[in-house]
C-alpha positions in Angstrom: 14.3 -96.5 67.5 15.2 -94.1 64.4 13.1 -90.8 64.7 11.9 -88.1 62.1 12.2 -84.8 63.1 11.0 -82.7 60.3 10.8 -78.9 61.5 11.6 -75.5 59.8 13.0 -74.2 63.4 16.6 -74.9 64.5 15.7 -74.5 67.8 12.9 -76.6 67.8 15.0 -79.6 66.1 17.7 -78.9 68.8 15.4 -79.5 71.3 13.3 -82.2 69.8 16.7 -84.0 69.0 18.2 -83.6 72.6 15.0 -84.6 74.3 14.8 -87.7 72.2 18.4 -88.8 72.5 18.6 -88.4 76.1 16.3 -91.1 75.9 18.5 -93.1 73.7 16.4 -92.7 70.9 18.4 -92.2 67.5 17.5 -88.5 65.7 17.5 -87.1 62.1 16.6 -83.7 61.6 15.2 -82.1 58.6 14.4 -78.0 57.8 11.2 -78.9 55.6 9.2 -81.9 54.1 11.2 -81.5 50.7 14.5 -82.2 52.1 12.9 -84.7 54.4 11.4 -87.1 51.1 14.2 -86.3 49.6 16.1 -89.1 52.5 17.7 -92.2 51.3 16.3 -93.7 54.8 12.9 -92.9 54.6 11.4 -96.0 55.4 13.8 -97.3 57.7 11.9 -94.5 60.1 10.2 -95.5 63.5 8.4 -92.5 63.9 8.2 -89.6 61.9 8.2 -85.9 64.1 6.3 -83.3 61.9 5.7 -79.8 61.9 3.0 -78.6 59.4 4.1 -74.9 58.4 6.9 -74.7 56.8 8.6 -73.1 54.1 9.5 -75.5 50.5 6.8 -78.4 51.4 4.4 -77.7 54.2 3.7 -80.9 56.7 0.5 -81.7 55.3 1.7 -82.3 51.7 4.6 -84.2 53.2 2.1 -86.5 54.8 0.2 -87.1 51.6 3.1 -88.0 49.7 5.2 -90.0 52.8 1.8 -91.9 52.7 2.0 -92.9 49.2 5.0 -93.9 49.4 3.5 -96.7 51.5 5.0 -94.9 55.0 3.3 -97.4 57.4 4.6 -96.0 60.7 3.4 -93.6 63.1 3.8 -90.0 62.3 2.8 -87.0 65.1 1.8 -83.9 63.3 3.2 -80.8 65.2 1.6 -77.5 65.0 1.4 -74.3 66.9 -2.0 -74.2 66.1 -5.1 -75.0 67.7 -7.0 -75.1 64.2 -10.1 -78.1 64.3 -10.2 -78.0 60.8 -6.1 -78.2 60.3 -6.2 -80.8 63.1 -9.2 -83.1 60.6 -6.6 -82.4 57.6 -4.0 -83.6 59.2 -6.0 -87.0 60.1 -7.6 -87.4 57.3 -4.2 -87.4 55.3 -2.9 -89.9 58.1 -1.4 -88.4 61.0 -1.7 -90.9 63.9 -1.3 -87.7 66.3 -1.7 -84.0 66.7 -0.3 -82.3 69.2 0.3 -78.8 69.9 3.9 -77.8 70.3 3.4 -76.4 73.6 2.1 -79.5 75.0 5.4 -81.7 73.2 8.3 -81.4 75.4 6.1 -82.1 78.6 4.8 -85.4 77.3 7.5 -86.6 74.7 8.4 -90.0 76.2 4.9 -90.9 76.8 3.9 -89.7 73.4 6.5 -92.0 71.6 5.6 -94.7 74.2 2.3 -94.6 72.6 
């Protein structure tokens, strides 16, 4: 499995990217949703990891335009915030997931799994 892991925090990526290959999943880690369109392996993605505030191309717009670009895979919006009206954006624009950061790391396998 090739995973996303779009995220303006190196520390986060780290993380993300350790969790995920200790489960023998492969990792490519981006700094925003620019960089991360920008890939020359964009569809070749399993599952997209995404953070939605970020600096250069928030989450959201990356979703809309990773979308258009006829993205058919799942893609789990992360956020820090417990927002209802972020979370309906981020569904609406076709998130299969949203999850709040501090419940990621606890659940990761499961949530890939899903």
């Amino acid at each position: 499995m090739l995973i996303a892991i779009v995220d303006d925090d190196s520390r986060m990526l780290m993380l993300l990217e350790t969790e995920a290959s200790d489960e023998g999943w492969q990792c490519l880690c981006y700094s925003n949703g620019h960089e991360f369109l920008a890939s020359n392996k964009l569809l070749q993605f399993d599952l997209v990891l995404l953070y939605l505030i970020m600096p250069v191309m928030d989450g959201l717009t990356c979703l809309r335009q990773l979308r258009s670009h006829g993205f058919n895979q799942r893609v789990i919006v992360l956020t820090a915030l417990c927002d209802p009206l972020q979370k309906q954006q981020a569904i609406e624009a076709g998130a299969d997931q949203y999850v709040l950061k501090t419940n990621l790391l606890n659940g990761l396998r499961a949530l890939i799994h899903h």
